[in-house]
C-alpha positions in Angstrom: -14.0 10.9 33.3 -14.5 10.7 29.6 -11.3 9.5 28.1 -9.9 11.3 25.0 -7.1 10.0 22.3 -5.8 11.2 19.3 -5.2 9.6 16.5 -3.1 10.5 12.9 -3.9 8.9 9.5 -3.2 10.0 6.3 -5.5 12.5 4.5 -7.4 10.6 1.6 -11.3 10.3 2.0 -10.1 6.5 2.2 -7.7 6.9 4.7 -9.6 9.5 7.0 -13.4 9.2 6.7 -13.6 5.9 7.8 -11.7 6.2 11.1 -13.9 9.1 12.0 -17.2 7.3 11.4 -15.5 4.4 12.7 -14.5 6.1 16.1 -17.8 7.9 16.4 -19.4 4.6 16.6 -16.9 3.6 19.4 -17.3 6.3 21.4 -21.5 5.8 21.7 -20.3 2.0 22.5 -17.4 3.0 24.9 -17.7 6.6 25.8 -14.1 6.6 24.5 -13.3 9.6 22.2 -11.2 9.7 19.2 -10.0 12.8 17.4 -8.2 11.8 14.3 -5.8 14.2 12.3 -3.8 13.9 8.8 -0.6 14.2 7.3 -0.7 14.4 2.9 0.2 10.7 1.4 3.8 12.3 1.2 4.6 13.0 4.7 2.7 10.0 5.8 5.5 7.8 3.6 8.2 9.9 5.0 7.7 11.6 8.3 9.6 10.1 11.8 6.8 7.8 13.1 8.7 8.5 16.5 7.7 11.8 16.4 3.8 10.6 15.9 4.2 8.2 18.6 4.8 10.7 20.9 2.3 13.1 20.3 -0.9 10.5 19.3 -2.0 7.6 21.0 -2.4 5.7 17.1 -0.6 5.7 14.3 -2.0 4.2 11.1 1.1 2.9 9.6 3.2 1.1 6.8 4.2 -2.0 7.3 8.1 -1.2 5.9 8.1 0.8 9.2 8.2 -1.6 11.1 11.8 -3.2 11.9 12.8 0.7 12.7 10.0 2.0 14.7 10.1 -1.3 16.8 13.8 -1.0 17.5 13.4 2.7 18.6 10.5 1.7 21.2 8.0 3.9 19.7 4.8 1.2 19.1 3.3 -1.1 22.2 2.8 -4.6 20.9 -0.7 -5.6 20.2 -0.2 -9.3 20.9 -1.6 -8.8 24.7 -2.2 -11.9 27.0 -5.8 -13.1 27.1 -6.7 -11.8 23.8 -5.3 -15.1 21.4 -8.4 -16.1 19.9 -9.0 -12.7 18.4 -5.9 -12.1 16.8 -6.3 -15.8 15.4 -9.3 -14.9 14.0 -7.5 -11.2 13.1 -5.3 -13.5 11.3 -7.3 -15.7 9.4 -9.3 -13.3 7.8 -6.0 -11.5 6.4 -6.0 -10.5 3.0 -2.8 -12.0 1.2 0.3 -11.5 3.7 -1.6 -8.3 5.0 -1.7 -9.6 8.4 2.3 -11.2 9.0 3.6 -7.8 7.3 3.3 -6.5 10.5 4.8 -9.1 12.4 8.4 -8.4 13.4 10.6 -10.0 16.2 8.3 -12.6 16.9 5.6 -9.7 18.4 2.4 -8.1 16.4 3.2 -4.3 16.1 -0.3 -3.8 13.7 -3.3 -5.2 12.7 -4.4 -4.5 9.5 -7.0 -2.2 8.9 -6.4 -1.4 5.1 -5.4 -3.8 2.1 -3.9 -3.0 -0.9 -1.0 -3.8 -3.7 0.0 -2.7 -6.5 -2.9 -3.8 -9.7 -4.6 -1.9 -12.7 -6.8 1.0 -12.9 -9.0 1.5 -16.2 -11.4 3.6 -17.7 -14.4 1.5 -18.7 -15.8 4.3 -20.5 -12.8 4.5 -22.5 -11.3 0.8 -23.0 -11.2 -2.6 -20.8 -8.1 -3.7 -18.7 -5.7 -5.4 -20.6 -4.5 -8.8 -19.6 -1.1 -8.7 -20.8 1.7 -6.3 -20.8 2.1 -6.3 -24.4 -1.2 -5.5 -24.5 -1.0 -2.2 -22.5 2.5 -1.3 -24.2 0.3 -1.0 -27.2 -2.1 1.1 -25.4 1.0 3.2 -24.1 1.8 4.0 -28.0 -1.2 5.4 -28.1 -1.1 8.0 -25.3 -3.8 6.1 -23.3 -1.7 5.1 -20.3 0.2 7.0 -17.0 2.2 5.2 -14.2 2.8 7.0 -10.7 7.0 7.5 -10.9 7.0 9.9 -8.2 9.0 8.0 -5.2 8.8 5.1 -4.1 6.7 4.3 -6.4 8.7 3.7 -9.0 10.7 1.4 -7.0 7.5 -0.2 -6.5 6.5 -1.2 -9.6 10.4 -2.5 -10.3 9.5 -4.9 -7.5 6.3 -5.9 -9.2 7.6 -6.5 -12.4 10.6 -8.3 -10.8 8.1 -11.0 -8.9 5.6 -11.0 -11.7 8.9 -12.2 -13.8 9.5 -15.3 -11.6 12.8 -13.1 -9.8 10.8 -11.9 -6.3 13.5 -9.1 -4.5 15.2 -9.9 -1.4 14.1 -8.9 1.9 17.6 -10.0 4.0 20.7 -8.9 3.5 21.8 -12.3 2.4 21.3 -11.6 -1.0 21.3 -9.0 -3.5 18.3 -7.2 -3.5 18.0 -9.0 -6.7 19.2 -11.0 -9.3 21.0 -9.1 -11.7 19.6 -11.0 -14.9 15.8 -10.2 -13.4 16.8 -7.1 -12.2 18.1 -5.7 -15.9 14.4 -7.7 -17.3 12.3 -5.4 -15.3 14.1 -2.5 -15.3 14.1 -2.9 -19.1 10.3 -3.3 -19.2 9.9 -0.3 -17.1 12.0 1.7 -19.2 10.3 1.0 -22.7 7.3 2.2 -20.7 8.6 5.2 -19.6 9.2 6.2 -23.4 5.8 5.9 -24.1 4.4 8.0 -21.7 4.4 11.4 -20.3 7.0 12.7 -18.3 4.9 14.2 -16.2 4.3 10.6 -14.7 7.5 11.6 -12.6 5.9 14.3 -10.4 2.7 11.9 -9.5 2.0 9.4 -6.7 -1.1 6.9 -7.1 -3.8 9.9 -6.3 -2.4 12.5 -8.9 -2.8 9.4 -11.6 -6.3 8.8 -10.2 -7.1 12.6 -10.5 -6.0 13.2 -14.3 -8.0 9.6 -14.9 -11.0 10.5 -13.7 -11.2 13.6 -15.1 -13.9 14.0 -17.6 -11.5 15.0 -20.4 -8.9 12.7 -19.5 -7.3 10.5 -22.6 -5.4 7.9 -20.4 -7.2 4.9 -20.1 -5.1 2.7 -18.2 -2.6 2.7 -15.4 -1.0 -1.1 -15.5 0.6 -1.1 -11.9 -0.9 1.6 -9.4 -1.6 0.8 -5.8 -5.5 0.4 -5.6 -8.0 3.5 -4.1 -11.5 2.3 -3.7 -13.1 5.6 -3.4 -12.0 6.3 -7.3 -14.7 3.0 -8.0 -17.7 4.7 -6.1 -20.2 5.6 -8.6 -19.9 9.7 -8.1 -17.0 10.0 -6.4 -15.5 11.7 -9.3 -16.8 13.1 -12.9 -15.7 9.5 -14.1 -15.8 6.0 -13.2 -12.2 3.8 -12.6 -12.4 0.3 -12.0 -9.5 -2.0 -10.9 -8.3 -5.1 -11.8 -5.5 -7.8 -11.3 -2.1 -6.1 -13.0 -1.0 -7.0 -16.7 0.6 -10.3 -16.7 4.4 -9.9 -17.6 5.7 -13.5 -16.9 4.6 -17.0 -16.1 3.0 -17.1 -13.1 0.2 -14.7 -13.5 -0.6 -11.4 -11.5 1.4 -12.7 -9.1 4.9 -11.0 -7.5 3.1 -7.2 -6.6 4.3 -5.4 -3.9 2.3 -5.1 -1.2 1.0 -1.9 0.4 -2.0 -1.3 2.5 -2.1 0.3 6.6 -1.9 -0.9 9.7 -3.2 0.5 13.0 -0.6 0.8 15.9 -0.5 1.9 19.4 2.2 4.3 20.8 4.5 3.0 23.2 4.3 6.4 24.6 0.6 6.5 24.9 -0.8 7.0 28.6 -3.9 5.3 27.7 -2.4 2.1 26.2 -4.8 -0.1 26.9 -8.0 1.7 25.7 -5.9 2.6 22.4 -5.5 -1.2 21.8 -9.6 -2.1 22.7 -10.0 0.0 19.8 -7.4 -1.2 17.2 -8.9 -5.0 18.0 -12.2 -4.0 17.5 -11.9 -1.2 13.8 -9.5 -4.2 12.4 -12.2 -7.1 13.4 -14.2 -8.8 10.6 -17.8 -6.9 11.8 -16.4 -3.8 11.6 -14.7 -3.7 8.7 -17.6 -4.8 6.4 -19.8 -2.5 8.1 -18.8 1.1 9.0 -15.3 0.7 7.7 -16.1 0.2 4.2 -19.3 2.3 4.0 -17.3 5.1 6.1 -15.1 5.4 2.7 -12.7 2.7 3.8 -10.6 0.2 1.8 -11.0 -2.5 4.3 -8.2 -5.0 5.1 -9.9 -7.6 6.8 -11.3 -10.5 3.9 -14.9 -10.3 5.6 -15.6 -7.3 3.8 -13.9 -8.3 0.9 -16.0 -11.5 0.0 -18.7 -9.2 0.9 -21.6 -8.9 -1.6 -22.9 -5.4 -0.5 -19.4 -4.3 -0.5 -18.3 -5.2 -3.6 -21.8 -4.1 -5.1 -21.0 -0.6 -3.7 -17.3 -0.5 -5.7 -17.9 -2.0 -9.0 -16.3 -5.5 -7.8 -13.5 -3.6 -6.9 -12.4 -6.4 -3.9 -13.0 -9.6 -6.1 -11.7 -8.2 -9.3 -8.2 -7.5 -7.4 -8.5 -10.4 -5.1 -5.9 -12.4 -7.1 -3.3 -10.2 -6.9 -3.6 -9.0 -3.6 -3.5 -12.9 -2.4 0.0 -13.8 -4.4 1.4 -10.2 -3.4 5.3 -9.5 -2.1 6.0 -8.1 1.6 8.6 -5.3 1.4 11.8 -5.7 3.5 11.0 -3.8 6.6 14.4 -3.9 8.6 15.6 -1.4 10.9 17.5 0.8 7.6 15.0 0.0 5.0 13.2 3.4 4.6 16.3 5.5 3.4 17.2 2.4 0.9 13.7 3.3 -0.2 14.0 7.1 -1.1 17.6 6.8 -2.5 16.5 3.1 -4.8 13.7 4.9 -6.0 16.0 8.2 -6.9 18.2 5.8 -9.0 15.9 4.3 -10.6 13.8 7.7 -11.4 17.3 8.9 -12.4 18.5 5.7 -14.6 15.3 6.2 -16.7 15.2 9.8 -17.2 19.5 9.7 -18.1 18.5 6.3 -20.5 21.2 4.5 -18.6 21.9 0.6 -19.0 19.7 -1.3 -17.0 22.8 -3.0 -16.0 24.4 -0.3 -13.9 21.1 0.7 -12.1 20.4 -2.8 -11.1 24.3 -3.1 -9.7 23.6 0.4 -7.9 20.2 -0.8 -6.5 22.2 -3.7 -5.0 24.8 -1.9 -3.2 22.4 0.7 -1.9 20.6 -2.9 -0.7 23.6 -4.1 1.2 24.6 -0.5 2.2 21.2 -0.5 4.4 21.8 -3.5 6.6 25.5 -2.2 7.5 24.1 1.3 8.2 21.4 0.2 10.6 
């Protein structure tokens, strides 16, 4: 009897298309059949992962997930008896700290099948990427850049700009979420930023900035901290070209401090067919795979095979070498069991701190109760 198993991913050519070519390779290898469905970028950041797990076999997932979907029994682990020597190699071939984001409790809930972190999308027909932040604060005067502020990611790029300052956030709650002195330096930064560019940048996520980029009449030229799409660097993918590159350098230590993002692929703990779930998940994260028909299946790879790849980064305008740097000195989220609501509601004051023009100093005092708050709630 054939056996059938669904899957849910998040609908993006990048996040879709290459677990459908993927799985229709594995099911000519296996007789195994995968039907894979979507949720929009928004519900995939929000919706009860509990709910997913019981009605799909796998879950492409965030790592910040992790600490509560654990605790409610909702993923199997993937760190099976007999099968050390792949995840070692699994391991090795992680990009940055993609690979240990989705360790938790000592167990392996994911294996990365996706890399990303915040970095810098440009316009080469229009400008090259800037180095520096000043650089691209003088762009912003001229109308040539947008930022994605629509939550969380404006919480995100307050934690990039807090690490690339030398004052990396917390991810215990033995500690503020930061120091107040860093905190009030980035949310400064982000503010002066804000007043440069249009207000609009509120009601966008990464792919709404992508979309007004690439459009042929677009005027912005630059988004400084924007979590990489690899699709958007495809010759034809859209009228115009984006490249990426390693973020605008704010501090000391170079692109260094952004916050990481990228997917995982987990098994439900509910599943009935466990074990044929977690063949596949070893085998689409493997090294083979993921230079091959992951990447040329519209994938953004997470495995480093297919990101020292030539053919792969010949296909994407460099786009895995020219973000390398960053993605390799990124910052892993907090992912404990109460982190995802201290996500929404940090992000809502800081959307709500920069639209009111309030001191940085309040915002970053709020941000740090809301911090604490979450580990007593859970």
């Amino acid at each position: 009897m054939t056996v059938t198993l669904k899957g849910m991913t998040w609908s993006h050519p990048r996040g879709y298309d290459p677990m459908v070519a993927c799985s229709r390779l594995w099911q000519e290898e296996t007789g195994v059949a995968i039907h894979w469905e979507k949720r929009s970028l928004q519900d995939f950041e929000t919706y009860p992962v509990e709910e997913l797990a019981k009605a799909y076999d796998l879950i492409v997932i965030d790592h910040p997930h992790v600490g509560q979907i654990t605790n409610e029994g909702c993923l199997a682990p993937l760190d099976v008896a007999g099968r050390e020597a792949e995840r070692s190699v699994l391991a090795a071939g992680s990009v940055g700290q993609s690979y240990p984001s989705y360790s938790w409790n000592g167990r392996q809930w994911a294996f990365p099948i996706d890399a990303a972190a915040q970095v810098q999308a440009w316009r080469p027909d229009l400008g090259e990427r800037v180095s520096s932040w000043s650089g691209m604060l003088d762009l912003a005067r001229k109308g040539a850049v947008l930022l994605p502020l629509r939550p969380p990611h404006s919480l995100m790029s307050f934690y990039t700009l807090c690490g690339n300052l030398g004052h990396p956030c917390a991810v215990s709650g033995q500690a503020d979420l930061v120091d107040r002195d860093g905190g009030v330096a980035a949310f400064e930064m982000l503010s002066e930023l804000v007043s440069l560019i249009d207000p609009a940048c509120f009601a966008m996520d990464p792919i709404a900035v992508l979309e007004a980029m690439s459009a042929p009449e677009a005027k912005a030229a630059c988004a400084p901290l924007i979590y990489g799409y690899v699709s958007y660097s495809v010759a034809g993918f859209r009228p115009s070209l984006i490249r990426f590159g390693d973020i605008p350098v704010a501090g000391q230590h170079g692109p260094s401090g952004s916050a990481l993002g990228g997917t995982g692929i987990a098994v439900s703990g509910f599943s009935s067919s466990i074990d044929a779930a977690t063949d596949f998940a070893y085998w689409v994260a493997s090294g083979a795979v993921q230079r091959q028909a992951y990447a040329f299946g519209g994938g953004q790879p997470g495995h480093g095979d297919a990101w020292d790849d030539d053919a792969v980064n010949a296909a994407t305008s460099n786009f895995y070498r020219a973000t390398r740097a960053t993605l390799e000195t990124a910052w892993v989220r907090p992912r404990h069991d109460g982190y995802m609501p201290f996500q929404q509601a940090a992000s809502d004051r800081i959307n709500d701190g920069l639209l009111r023009k309030e001191m940085a100093r309040q915002v970053v005092d709020d941000l740090n109760r809301l911090f604490t708050e979450s580990f007593a709630a859970a």
